[in-house]
C-alpha positions, 0 to 999 in steps of 0.5 A, a space after each residue: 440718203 438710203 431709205 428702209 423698207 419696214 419688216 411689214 413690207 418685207 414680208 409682204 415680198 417674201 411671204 414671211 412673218 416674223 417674232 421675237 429676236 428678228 422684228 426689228 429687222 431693216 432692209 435698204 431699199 437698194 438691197 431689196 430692188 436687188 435681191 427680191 427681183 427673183 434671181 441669184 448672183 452666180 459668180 466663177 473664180 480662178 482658184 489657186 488653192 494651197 494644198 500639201 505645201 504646193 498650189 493647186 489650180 481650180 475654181 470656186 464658184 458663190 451663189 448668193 441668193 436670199 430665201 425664206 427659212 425657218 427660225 426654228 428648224 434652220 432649213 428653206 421653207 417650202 411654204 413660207 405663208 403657213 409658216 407664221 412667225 417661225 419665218 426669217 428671210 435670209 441672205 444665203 450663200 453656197 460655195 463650190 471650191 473644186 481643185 485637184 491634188 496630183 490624181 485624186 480631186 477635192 471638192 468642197 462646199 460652205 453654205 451659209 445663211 445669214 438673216 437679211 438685215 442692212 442695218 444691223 449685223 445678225 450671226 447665221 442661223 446655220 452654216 454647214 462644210 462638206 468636203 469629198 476626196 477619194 480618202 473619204 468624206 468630212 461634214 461640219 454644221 454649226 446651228 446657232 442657238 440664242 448666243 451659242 452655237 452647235 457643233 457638230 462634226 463627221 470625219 473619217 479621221 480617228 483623231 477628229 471623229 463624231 463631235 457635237 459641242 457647244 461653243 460661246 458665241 462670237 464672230 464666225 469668219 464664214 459669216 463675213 461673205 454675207 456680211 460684206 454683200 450686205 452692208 460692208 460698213 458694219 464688218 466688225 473692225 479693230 481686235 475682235 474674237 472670231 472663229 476661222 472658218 469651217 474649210 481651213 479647220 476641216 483642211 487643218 485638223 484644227 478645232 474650232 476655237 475662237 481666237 482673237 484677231 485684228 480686222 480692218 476695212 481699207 480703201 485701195 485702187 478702187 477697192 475696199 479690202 477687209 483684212 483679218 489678222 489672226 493671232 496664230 499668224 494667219 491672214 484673210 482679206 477679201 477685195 470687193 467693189 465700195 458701190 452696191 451690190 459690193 461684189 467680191 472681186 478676190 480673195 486672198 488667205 495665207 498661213 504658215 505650213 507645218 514645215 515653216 513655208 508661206 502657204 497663199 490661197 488666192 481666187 481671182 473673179 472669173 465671169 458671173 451671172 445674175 438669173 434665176 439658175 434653177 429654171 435652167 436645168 435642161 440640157 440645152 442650158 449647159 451652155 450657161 456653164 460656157 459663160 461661167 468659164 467653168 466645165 
């Protein structure tokens, strides 16, 4: 029987308080053991990643942490206890895709926060993509106002621009990370509208609008496996392990190229680690990247 800390308790932990939308919020005991004992999961992949019709050999790497933000300016508090009823605590991810396209490398990083709640699943209050490679730079962030959300878009590219919109709110694909850290069996399932996530938009030049899709959460081989099936023809599916702290094992994305060919995306779980990695910045810690498999 899982057991829920009241929000009371929780802002004890994490030096938070709380109003308006976020006060019915519940954290399993199970999750909090876990996630408020001061440390990150750090986690490596082998990344194969599908880029001008032909597959790349990289790594991704997610951190997974929680920390205290501000509901109303959407950025990590420096003093959470003077913030009063402007703080949220919030389960954030930050992934790092590095993979290299003949001579001139990519890198790329997603970062998403997502109220902490195990009971109830709450859209992000932020989530932000950048990308660098040596023809320039793109950034997208996404704020959620109420029910809406803020776009807006930076890029190089004429045909993309500068953009700011504002778009209805619906279920995001990048929020499904958090999502399934968090309590897998509240992953939204059956037909759904949902919008893709910010690296294959940005990577396709597509714009952001919200499609509909069928998603299904499935066992197999020991594992749960949550599969999306976009209208468009394009599928994702993450492999995670059924006990907590459901960790994702794989990835998988496909899609059809614009000359008709399957293009896949696949990343494989390397090595992971489970510390508080921002104390190891000397240069005696590079070893820890040895244990990540990463250089």
């Amino acid at each position: 029987m899982k057991y829920f800390l009241s929000i009371v308790l929780l802002l004890i932990l994490m030096g938070c308080n709380t109003e308006n939308d976020l006060d019915d919020i519940r954290i399993d005991q199970e999750f909090a053991d876990h996630w408020f004992a001061g440390n990150a999961e750090v986690v490596s992949y082998d990344l194969v990643q599908s880029r001008y019709g032909e597959p790349r050999d990289g790594h991704a790497v997610l951190i997974f942490v929680t920390e205290p933000f501000s509901k109303s300016h959407h950025v990590k508090l420096d003093d959470p206890e003077k913030a009063g009823s402007d703080a949220a605590t919030v389960m954030k991810l930050n992934m790092i895709k590095k993979f290299v396209t003949g001579i001139y490398p990519y890198s790329m990083m997603l970062s998403v926060f997502t109220p902490a709640d195990t009971e109830t699943p709450r859209h992000p209050f932020r989530i932000t993509m950048s990308g660098q490679e040596w023809c320039g730079q793109v950034y997208s962030q996404m704020n959620r106002r109420k029910n809406n959300y803020r776009l807006q878009g930076f890029s190089y590219f004429q045909s993309e621009g500068d953009q700011d919109l504002n778009l209805p709110g619906e279920w995001l694909e990048d929020e499904i990370w958090n999502l399934i850290r968090m309590n897998p069996e509240k992953l939204p399932v059956g037909k759904i509208k949902i919008y893709p996530g910010l690296f294959y938009t940005r990577l396709n030049h597509e714009p952001m609008e919200a499609g509909f899709a069928d998603a299904q959460l499935t066992d197999l081989n020991g594992e749960k496996i949550y599969r999306i099936n976009f209208s468009s023809g394009r599928s994702f599916e993450w492999h995670f392990t059924p006990e907590f702290p459901h960790v994702i094992n794989s990835w998988r994305e496909e899609n059809t190229g614009r000359d008709g060919s399957l293009q896949v995306t696949t990343a494989t779980l390397r090595k992971s680690l489970f510390l508080p990695y921002w104390k190891f910045n000397g240069t005696e810690d590079i070893i820890l990247r040895d244990s990540l498999g990463i250089r």
